[in-house]
Backbone as JSON, one array per atom type, in Angstrom:
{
  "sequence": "XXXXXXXXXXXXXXXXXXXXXXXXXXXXXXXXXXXXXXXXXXXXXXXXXXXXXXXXXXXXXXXXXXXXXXXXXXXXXXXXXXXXXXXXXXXXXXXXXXXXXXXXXXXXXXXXXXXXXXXXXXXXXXXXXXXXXXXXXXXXXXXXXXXXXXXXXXXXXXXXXXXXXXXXXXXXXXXXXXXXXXXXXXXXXXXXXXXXXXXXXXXXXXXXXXXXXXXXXXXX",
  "N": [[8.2, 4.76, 18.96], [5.57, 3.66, 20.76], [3.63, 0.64, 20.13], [2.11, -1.22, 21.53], [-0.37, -1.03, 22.51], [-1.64, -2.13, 20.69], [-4.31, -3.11, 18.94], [-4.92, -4.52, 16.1], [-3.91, -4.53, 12.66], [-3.96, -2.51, 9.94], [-3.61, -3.54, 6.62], [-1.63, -1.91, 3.72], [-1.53, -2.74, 0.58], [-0.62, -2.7, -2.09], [2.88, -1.52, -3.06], [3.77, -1.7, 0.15], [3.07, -4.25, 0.99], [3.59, -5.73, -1.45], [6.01, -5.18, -3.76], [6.14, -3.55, -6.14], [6.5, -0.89, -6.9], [8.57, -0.26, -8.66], [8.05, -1.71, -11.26], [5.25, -0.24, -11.57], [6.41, 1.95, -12.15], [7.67, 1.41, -14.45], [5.68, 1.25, -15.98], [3.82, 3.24, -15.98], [5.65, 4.78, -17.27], [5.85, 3.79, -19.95], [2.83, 4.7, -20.41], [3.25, 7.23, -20.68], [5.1, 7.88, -22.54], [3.14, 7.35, -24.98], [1.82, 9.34, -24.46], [3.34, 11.73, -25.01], [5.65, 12.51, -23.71], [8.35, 13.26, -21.62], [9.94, 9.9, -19.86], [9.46, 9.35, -16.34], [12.53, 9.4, -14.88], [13.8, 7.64, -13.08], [13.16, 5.46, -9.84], [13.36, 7.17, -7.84], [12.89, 9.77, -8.84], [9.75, 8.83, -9.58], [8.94, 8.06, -7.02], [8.97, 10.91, -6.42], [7.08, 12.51, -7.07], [4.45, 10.62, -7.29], [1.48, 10.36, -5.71], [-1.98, 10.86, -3.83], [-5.19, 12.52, -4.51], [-5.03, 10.17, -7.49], [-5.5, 10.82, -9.92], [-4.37, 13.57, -9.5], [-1.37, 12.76, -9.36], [-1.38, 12.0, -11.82], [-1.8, 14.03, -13.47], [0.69, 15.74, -12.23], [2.69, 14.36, -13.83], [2.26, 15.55, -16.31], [-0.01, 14.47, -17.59], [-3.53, 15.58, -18.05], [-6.75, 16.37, -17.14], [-8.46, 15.79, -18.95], [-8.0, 13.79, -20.25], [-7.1, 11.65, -18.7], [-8.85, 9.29, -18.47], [-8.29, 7.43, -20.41], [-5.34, 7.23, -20.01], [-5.66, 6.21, -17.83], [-6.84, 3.63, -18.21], [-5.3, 2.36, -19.88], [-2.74, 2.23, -18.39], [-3.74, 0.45, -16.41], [-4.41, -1.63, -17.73], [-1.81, -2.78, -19.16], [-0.55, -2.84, -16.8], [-2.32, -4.77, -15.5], [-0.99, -7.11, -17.1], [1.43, -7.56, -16.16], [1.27, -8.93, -13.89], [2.21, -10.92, -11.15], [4.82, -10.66, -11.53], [6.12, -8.8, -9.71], [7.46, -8.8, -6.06], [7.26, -10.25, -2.83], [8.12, -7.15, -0.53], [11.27, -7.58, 1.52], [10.9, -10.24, 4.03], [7.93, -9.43, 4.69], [6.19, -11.67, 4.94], [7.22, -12.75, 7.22], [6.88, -10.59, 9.45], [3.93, -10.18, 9.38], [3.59, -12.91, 10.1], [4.54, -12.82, 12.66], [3.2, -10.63, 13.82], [1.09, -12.1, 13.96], [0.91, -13.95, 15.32], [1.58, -12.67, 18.33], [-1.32, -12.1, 18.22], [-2.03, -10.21, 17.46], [-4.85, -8.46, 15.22], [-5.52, -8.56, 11.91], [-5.81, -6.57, 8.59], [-6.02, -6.2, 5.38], [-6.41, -3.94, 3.06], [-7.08, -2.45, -0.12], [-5.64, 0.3, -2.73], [-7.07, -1.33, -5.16], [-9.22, -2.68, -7.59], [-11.45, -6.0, -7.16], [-10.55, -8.18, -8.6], [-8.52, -7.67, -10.0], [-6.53, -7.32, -7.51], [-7.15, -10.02, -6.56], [-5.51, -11.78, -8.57], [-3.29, -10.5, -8.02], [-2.24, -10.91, -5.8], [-2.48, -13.72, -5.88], [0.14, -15.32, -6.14], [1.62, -15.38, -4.11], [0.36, -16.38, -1.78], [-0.9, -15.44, 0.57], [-3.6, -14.98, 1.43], [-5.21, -16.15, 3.25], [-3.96, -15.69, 5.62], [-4.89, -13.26, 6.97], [-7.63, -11.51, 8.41], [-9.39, -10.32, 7.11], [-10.17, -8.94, 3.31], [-9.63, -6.0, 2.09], [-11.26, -4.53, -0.67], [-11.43, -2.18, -3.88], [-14.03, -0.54, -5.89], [-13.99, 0.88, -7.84], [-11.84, 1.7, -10.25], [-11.06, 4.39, -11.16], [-11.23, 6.15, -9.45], [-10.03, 5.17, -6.77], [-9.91, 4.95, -4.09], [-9.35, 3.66, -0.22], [-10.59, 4.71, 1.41], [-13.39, 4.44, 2.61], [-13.9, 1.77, 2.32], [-12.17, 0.96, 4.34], [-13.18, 1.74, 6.54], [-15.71, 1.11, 6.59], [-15.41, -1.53, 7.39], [-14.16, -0.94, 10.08], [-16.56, 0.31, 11.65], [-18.03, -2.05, 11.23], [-16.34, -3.46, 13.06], [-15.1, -4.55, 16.86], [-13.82, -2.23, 17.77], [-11.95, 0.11, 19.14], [-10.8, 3.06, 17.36], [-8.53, 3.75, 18.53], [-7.24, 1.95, 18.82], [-6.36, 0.68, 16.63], [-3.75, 0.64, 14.0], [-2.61, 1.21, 10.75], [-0.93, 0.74, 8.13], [1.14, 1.65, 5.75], [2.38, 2.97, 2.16], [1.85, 5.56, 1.51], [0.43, 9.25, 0.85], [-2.63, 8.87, 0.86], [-3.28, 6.85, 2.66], [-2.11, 7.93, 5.26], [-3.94, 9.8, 5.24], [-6.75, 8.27, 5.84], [-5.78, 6.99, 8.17], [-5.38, 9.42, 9.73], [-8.08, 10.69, 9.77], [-10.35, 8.56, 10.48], [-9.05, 8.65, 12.96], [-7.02, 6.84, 13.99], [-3.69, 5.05, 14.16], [-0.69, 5.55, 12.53], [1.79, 4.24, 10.27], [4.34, 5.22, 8.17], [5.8, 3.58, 5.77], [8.58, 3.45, 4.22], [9.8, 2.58, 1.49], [8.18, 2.5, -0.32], [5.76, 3.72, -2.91], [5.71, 6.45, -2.48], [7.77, 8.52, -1.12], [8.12, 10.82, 0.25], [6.68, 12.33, 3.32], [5.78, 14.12, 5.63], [6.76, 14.6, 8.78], [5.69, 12.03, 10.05], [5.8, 8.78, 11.68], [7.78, 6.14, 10.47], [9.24, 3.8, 8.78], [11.8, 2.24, 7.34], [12.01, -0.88, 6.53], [10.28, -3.77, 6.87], [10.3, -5.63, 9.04], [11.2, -4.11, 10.7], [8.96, -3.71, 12.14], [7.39, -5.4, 13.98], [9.02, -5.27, 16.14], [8.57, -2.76, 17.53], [6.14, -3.64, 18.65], [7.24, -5.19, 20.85], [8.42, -7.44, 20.14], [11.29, -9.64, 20.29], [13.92, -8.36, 18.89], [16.23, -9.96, 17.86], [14.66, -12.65, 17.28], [13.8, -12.06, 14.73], [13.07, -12.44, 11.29], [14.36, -12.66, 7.76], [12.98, -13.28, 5.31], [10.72, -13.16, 2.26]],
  "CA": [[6.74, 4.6, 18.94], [4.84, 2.3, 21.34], [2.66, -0.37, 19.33], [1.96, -2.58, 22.43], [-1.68, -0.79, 22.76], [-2.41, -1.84, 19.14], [-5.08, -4.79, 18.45], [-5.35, -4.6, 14.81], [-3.14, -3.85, 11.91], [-4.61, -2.47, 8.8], [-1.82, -3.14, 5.64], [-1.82, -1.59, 2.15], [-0.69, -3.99, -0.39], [0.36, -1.96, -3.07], [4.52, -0.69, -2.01], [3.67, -1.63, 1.43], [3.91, -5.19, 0.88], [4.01, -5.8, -2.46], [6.78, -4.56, -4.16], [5.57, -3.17, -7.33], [6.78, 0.77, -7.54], [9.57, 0.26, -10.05], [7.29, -2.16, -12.46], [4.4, 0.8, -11.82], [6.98, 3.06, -12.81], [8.3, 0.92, -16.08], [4.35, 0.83, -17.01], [3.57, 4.63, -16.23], [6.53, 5.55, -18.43], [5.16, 3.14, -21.05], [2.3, 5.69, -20.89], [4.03, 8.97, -20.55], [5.6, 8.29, -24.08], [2.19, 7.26, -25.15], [1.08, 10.84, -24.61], [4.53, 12.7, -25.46], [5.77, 12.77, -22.36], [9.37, 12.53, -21.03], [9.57, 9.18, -18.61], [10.53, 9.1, -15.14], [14.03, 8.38, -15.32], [14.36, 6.69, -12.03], [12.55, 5.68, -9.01], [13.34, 8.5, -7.1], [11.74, 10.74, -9.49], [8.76, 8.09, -9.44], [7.88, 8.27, -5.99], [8.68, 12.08, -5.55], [5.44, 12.83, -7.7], [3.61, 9.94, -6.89], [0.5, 11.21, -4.7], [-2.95, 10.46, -4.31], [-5.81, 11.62, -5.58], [-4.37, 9.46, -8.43], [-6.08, 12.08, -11.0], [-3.03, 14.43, -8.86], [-0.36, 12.27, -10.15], [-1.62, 12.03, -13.62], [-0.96, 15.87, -13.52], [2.03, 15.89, -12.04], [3.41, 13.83, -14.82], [1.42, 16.18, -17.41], [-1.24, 14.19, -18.33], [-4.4, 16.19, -17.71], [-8.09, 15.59, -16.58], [-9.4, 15.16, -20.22], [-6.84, 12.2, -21.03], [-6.76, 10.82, -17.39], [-9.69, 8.16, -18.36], [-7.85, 6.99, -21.61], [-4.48, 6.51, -19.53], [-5.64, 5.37, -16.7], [-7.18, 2.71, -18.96], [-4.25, 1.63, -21.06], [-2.06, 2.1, -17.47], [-4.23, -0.71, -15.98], [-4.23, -2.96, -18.75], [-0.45, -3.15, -19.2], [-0.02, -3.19, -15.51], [-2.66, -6.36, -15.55], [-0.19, -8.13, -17.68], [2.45, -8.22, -15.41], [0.93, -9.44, -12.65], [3.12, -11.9, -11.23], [6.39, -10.25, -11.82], [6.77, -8.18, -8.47], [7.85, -9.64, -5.25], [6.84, -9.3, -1.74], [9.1, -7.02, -0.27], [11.44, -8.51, 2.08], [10.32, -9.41, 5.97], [6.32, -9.2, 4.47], [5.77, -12.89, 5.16], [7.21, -13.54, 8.91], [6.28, -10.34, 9.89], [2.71, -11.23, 9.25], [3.13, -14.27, 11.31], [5.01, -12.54, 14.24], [2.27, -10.51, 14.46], [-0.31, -13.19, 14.65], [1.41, -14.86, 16.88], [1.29, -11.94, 19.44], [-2.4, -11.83, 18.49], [-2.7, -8.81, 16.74], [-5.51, -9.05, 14.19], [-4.77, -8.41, 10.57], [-6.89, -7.05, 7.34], [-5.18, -6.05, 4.04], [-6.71, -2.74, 2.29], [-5.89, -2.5, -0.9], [-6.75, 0.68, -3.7], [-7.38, -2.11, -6.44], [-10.24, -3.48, -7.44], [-11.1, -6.92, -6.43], [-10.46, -9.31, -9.16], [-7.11, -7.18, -9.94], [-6.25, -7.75, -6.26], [-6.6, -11.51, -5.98], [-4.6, -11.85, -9.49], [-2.06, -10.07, -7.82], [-2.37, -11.85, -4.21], [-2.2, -15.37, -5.52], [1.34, -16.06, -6.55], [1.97, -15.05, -3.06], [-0.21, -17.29, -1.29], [-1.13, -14.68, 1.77], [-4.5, -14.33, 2.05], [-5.33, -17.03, 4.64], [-3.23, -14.72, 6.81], [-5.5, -12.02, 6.94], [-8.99, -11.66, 8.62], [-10.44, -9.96, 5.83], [-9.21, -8.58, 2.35], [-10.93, -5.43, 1.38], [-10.73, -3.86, -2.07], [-12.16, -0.95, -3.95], [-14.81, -1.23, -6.85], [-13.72, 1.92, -8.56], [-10.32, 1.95, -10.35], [-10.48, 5.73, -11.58], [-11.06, 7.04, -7.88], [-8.7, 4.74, -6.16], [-9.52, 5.26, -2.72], [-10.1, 2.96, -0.03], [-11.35, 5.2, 2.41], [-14.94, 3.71, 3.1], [-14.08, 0.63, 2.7], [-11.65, 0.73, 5.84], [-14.46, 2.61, 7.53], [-17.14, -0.03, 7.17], [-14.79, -2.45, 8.2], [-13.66, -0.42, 11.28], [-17.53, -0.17, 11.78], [-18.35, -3.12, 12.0], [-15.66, -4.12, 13.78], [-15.48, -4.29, 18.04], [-12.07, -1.87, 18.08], [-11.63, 1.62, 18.92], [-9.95, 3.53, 16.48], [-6.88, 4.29, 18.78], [-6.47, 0.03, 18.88], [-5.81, 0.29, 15.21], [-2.44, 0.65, 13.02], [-2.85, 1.49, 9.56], [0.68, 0.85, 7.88], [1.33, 1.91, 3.98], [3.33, 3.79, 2.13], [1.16, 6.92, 0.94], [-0.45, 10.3, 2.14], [-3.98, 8.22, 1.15], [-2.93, 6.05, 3.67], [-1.94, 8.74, 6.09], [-5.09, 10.62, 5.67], [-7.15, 7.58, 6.28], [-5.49, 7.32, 9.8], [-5.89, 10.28, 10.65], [-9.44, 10.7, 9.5], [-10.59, 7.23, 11.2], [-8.51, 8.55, 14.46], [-6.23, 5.79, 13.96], [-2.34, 5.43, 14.01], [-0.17, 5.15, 11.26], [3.16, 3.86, 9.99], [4.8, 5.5, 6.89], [7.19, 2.68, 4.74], [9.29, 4.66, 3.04], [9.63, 2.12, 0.35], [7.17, 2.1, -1.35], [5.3, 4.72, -3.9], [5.69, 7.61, -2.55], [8.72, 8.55, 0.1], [7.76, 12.18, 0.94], [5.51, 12.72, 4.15], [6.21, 15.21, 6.46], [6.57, 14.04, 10.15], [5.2, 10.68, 9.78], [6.56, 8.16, 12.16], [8.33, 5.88, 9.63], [10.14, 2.41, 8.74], [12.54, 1.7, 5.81], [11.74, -1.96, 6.32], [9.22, -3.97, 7.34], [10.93, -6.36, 9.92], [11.25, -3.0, 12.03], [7.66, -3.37, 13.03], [7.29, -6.34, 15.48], [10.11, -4.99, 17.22], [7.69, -2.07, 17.89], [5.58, -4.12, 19.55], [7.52, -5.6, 21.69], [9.19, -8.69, 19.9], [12.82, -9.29, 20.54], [15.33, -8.17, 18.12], [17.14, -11.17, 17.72], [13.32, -13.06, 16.62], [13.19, -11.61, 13.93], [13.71, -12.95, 10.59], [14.54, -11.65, 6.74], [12.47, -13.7, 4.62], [9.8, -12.32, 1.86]],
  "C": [[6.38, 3.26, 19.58], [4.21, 1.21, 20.85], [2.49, -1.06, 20.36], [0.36, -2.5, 22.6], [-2.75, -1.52, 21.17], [-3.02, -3.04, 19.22], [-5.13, -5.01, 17.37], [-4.17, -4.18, 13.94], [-4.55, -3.88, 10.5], [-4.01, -2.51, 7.84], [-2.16, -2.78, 4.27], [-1.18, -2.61, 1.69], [0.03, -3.48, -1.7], [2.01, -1.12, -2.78], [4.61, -0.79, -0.96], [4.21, -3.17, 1.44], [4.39, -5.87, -0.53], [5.32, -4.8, -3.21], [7.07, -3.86, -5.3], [5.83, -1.99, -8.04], [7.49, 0.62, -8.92], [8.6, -0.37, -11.28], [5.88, -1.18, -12.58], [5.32, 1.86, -12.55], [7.24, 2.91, -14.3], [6.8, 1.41, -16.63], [3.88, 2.31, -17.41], [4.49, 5.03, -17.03], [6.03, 5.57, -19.84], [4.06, 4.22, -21.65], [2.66, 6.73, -21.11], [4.21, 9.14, -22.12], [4.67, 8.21, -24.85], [1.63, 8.58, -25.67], [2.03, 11.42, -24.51], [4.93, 13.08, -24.57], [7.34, 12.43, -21.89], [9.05, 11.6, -19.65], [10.09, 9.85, -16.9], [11.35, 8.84, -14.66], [14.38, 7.48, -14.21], [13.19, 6.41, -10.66], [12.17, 6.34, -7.98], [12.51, 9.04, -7.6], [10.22, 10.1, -9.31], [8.49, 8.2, -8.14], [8.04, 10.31, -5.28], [7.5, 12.17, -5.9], [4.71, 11.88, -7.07], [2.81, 10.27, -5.43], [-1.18, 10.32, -4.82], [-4.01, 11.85, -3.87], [-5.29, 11.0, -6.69], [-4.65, 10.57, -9.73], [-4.46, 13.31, -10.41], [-1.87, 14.21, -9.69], [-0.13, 11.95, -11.32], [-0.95, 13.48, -14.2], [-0.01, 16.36, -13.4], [2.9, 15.58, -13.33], [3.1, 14.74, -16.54], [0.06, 15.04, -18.35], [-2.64, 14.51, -17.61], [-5.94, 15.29, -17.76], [-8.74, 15.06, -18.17], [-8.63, 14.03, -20.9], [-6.59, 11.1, -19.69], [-7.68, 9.54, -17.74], [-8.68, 6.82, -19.13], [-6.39, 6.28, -21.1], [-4.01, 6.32, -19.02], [-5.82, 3.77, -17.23], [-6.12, 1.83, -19.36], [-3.09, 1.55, -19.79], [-2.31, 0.77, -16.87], [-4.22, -1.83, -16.45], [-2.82, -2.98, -18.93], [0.09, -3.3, -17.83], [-0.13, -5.09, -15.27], [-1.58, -7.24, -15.94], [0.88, -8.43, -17.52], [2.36, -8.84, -14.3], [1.83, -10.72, -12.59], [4.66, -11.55, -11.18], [7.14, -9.67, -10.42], [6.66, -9.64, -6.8], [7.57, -9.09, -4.27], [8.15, -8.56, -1.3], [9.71, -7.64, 0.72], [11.16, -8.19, 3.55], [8.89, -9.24, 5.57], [6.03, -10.28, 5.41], [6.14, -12.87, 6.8], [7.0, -12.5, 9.64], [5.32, -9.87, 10.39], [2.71, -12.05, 10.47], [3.7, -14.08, 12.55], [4.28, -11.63, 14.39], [0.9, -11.03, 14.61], [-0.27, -13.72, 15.65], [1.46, -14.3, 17.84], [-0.23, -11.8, 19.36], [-3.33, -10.49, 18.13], [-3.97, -9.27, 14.98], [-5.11, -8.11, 12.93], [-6.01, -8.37, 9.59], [-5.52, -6.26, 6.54], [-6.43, -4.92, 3.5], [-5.89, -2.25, 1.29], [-6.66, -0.78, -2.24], [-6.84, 0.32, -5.3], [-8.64, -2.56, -6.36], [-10.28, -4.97, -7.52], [-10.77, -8.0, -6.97], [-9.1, -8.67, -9.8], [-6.02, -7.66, -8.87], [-6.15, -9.01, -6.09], [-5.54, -12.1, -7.37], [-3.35, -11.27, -8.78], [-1.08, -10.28, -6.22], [-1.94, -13.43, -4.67], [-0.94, -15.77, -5.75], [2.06, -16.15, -4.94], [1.41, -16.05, -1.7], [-0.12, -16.63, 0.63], [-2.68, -14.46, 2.34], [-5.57, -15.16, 3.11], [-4.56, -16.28, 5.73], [-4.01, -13.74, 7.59], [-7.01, -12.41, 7.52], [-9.84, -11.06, 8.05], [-9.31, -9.28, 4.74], [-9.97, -7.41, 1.8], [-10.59, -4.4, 0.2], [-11.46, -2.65, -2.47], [-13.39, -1.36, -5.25], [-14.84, 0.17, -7.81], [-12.02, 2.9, -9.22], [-9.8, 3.55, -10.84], [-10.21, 6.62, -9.79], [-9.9, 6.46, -7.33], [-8.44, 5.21, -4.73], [-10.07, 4.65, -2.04], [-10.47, 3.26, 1.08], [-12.47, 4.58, 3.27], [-14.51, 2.8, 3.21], [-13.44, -0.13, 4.13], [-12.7, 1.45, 6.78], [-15.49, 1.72, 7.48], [-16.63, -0.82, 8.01], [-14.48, -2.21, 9.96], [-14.71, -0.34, 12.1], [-18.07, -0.76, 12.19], [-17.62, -3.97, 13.12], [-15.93, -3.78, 15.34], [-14.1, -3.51, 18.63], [-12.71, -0.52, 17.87], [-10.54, 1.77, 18.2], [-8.47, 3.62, 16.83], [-6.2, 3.02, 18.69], [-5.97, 0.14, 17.31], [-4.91, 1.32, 14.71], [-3.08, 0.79, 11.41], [-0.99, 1.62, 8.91], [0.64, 0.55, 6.46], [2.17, 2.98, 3.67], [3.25, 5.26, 1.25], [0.45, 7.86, 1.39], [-1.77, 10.01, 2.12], [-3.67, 7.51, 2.17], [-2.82, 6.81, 5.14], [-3.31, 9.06, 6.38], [-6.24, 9.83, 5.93], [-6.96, 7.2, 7.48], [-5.96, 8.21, 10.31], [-7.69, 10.69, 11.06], [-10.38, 9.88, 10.36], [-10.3, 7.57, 12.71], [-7.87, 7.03, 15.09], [-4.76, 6.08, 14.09], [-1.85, 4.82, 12.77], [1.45, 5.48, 11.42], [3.44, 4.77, 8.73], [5.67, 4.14, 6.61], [7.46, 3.46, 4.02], [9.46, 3.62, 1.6], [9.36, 1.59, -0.39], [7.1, 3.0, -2.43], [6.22, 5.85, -3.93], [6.72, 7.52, -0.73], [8.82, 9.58, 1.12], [6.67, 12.15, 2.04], [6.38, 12.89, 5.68], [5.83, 14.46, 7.89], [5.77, 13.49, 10.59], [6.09, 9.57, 10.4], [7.11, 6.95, 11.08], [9.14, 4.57, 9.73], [10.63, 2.24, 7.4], [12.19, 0.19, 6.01], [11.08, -3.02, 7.12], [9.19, -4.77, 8.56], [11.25, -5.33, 10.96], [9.83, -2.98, 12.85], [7.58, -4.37, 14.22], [8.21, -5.45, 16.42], [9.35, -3.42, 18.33], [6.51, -2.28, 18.68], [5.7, -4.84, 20.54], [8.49, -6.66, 21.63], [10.38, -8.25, 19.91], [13.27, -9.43, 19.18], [15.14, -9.32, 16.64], [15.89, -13.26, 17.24], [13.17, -12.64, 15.35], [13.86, -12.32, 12.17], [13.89, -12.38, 8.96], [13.85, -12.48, 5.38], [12.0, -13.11, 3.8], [8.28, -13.11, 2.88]]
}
């Protein structure tokens, strides 16, 4: 896959660069047993189900639409209270700055809402990186559809200039939708998506745009 046409990246932050699946998984278990539920025994199992609409993956796991408010609720609040614990994955940080340094512009789309989001941004100390940060304002929906669409909007970029790189079929279907391109990361959430150009790790992307190799570095 070419990337040299691309002006923009658009990045999820949840499994894309944050690294958060398995401590989403410890917390969703937390609920599962909550509501009588065998857990997820492993992260495999955790991102086969894992889907979005998020109401989807509630189901998957058996917890249905008339209990989805209650623990989504009690999901969020025990998530909150780890904030801090996950790590970027590795290769987030430099390449970020190897694609600034070619000049590609950079926002972060995330489907958290926005005082969740900078709690879970600051230990990280990234968002001076970014030319905007845009969040959601509705944690049961969980989609940040529009909000990459205003942005795209207002912005002075055709859709085909922009990258969209995350690691979910919301993510996907926001590319496509937009008439954008898109990356899969396989590891993140969710690992399933059907002939989806694809990267196990995130230091594979510059190289997609052109940067050499042997530039590249393994940092978080």
């Amino acid at each position: 896959m070419d990337l040299a046409h691309i002006r923009a990246v658009c990045w999820d932050w949840n499994g894309t660069l944050l690294d958060d699946a398995e401590i989403c998984r410890q917390v969703m278990n937390a609920v599962l047993i909550d509501h009588g539920h065998e857990p997820l025994v492993d992260l495999e199992a955790y991102r086969s189900v894992f889907r979005f609409p998020i109401r989807d993956f509630y189901r998957s796991v058996g917890i249905d639409d008339d209990r989805f408010i209650a623990a989504a609720t009690t999901y969020l609040d025990r998530l909150a209270s780890r904030v801090g614990e996950a790590r970027l994955h590795v290769g987030a940080r430099d390449t970020i700055a190897a694609l600034n340094e070619l000049g590609v512009r950079q926002i972060l789309a995330s489907a958290t809402v926005s005082n969740a989001l900078e709690r879970q941004m600051a230990p990280h100390d990234l968002t001076l990186l970014f030319e905007t940060v845009l969040a959601i304002d509705d944690p049961y929906r969980a989609s940040k559809h529009e909000v990459i669409r205003g942005w795209l909007t207002a912005s002075d970029l055709d859709p085909q200039d922009v990258l969209l790189v995350g690691d979910t079929n919301h993510d996907r279907e926001i590319a496509d939708d937009l008439g954008a391109s898109f990356i899969h990361f396989r590891a993140g959430h969710q690992v399933h998506l059907d002939d989806a150009e694809s990267i196990s790790a995130l230091d594979e992307l510059p190289v997609l745009f052109g940067l050499p190799r042997e530039k590249r570095r393994m940092s978080a």
